[in-house]
C-alpha positions, 0 to 999 in steps of 0.5 A: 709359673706366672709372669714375672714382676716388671720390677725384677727384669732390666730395663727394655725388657717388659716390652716383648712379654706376651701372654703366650709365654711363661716367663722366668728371670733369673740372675746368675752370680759371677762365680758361674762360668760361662760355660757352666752357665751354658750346660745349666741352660742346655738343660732347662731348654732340652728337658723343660722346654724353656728357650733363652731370650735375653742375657745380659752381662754386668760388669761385677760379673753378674748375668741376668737371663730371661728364659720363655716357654710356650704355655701349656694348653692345661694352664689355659684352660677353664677351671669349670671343664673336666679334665679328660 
């Protein structure tokens, strides 16, 4: 996953991105609970190591969430090298 596009997260949220992270936003709609919200991301943090950074809530009820996980040494490394 690539870092995502400046227009697609809220304002203030762009400030703390760092190359060292994968970054995804998401946007939950109203009719996921806050609970069935919580489980979802339970288990993206438990399974695909994602970490929630930021929630915020709107008042229709919609949820914008930013989830990070550290880059993998295989996306940094240089397509000229083998893979061993």
């Amino acid at each position: 996953m690539t870092a995502p596009r400046r227009s697609q997260l809220p304002t203030g949220w762009d400030t703390e991105l760092s190359d060292e992270y994968e970054w995804v936003p998401l946007r939950l709609p109203p009719e996921v609970t806050r609970l069935s919200a919580s489980t979802r991301l339970s288990i993206e943090a438990e399974y695909r190591g994602w970490e929630l950074t930021r929630v915020r809530l709107y008042t229709d009820g919609t949820r914008r969430v930013l989830l990070r996980r550290k880059k993998s040494r295989l996306d940094n490394r240089r397509p000229d090298q083998p893979e061993l």
